[in-house]
N, C-alpha and C positions, 0 to 999 in steps of 0.2 A: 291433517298434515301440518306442520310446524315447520318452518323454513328462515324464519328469523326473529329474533328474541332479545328486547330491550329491557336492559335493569336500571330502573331509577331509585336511589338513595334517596336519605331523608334529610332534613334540618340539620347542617352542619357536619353531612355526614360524607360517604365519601366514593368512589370503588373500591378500594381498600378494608370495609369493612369486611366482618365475617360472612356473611350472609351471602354478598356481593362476590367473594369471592370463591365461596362453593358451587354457586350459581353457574362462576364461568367455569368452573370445571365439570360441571355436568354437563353445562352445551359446547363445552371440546368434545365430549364422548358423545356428540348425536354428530353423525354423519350427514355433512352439507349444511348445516346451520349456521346461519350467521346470527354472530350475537355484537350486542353493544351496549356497552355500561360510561357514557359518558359522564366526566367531572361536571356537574351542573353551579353555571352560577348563582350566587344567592340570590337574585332578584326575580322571581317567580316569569314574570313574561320573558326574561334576557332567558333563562331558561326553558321554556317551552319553543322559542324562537329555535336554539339549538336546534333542540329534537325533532322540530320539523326539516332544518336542512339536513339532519343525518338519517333523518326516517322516509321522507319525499319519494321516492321510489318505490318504497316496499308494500308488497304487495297486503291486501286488506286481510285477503279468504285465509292466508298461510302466518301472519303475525303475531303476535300475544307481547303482551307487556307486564313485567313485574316490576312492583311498588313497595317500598317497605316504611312507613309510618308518612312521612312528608310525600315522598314518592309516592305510594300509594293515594291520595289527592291526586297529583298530576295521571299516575297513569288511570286511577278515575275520567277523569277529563280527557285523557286522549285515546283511551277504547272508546268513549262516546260519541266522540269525534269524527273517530277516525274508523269505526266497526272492528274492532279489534276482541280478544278477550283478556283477561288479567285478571292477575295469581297478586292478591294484598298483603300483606304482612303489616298487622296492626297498623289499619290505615287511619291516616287523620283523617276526622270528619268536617271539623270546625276549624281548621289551621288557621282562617283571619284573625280569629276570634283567639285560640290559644297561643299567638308567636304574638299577639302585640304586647304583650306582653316582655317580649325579647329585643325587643326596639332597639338600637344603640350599639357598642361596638361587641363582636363575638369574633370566635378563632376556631378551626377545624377541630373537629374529635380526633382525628389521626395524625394531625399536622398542625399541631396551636403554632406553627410559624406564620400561616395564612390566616389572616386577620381579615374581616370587614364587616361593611356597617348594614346593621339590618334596620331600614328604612320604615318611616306609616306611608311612603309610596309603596314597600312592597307588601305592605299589609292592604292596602287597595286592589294592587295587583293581585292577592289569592283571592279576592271577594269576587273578583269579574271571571276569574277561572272556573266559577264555583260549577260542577257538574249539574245534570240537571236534576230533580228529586227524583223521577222515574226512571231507573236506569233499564236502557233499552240493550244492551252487552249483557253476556255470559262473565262471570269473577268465580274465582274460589277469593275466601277470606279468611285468613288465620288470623286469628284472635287467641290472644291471653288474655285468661280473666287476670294475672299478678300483673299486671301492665301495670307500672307504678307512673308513668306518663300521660297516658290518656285513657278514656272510660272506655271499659269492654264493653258494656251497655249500651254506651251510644254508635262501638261502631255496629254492634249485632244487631241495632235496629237500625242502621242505615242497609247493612248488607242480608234483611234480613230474605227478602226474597231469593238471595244470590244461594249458592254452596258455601256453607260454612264447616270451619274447624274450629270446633272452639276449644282451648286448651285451659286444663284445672292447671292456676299455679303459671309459672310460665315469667315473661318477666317482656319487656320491650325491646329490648333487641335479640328478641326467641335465641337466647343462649344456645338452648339444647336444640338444635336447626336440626341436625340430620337425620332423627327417623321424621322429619316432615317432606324428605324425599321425594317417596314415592307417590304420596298423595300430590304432590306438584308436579312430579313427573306424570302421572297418570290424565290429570288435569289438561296439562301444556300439551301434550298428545293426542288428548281428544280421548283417551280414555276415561272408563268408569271409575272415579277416584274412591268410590264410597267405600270398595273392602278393603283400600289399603292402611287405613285409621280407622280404630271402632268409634273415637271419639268425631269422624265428621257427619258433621248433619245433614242433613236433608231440606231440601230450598224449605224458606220458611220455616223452619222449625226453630224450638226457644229454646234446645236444650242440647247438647250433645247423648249423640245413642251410647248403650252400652256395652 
């Protein structure tokens, strides 16, 4: 049973995205769900602090949380947490490690009006987020190998025990979202996701089936 369902964006990203915003339109179509997609601020703990006061209430057994590249990180760390499950969309692995890289002033992907400074405190702050190596949560993991952003390799050996999709081609903000539907829908439900992609795999596995 699914009863409320948090989406978190990624690195400079937004609700506003596409992703984010198919998302809310399929949990308007499940009856009684509560969903929430808050604007996260850039500094990773000011950020998790949020999600705890909009999440504090809700219940463990009926939750899930989806992630999509930075997001997926956090909601890493807060199925952990919190005993949740969670739906990745090319998650960072190593975000301390690849945003220090971004140090200094940035401006929203949807909104270059909103400007601010990505800090080495909040490259600190992703390092103490960091989840634990064993993940003791349920995830599906959609993975692009065309990710021209981050290594498919590395996220399929972090998620490799988890349920994987791994997609030929594909690109970092999975352009082509909507037949990955069902297999999230099936997922988020508690259903069998595996026939609704030929291409997801099987916990562990190094390859997608055919």
């Amino acid at each position: 049973m699914l009863t409320h369902l948090l989406y978190l964006h990624g690195f400079r990203s937004s609700p506003h995205s596409a992703k984010a915003r198919r998302m809310a339109l399929w949990a308007a179509a499940q009856p009684g769900l509560h969903w929430a997609c808050p604007q996260l601020p850039p500094g990773p703990q000011a950020a998790m602090d949020l999600i705890d006061r909009l999440t504090a209430s809700w219940p463990t057994a009926s939750t899930a949380v989806v992630g999509s590249s930075l997001g997926g990180y956090y909601a890493t760390a807060l199925a952990e947490r919190r005993g949740w499950r969670g739906v990745l969309f090319n998650p960072a692995v190593e975000p301390a490690r690849d945003l220090a890289r971004q140090i200094g002033p940035q401006t929203c992907w949807h909104d270059p009006e909103l400007a601010f400074e990505f800090t080495a405190e909040h490259v600190a702050q992703l390092q103490a987020l960091r989840p634990p190596q064993h993940l003791r949560q349920h995830y599906l993991a959609v993975i692009a190998k065309g990710d021209e952003v981050l290594d498919w390799r590395e996220m399929q050996a972090r998620y490799r025990e988890q349920q994987l999709l791994l997609l030929e081609g594909g690109d970092h903000g999975l352009t082509d979202f909507e037949p990955l539907i069902p297999a999230v829908e099936a997922f988020l439900l508690g259903e069998n996701a595996a026939p609704c992609l030929p291409s997801l795999t099987t916990p562990g596995s190094s390859s997608p089936a055919a």
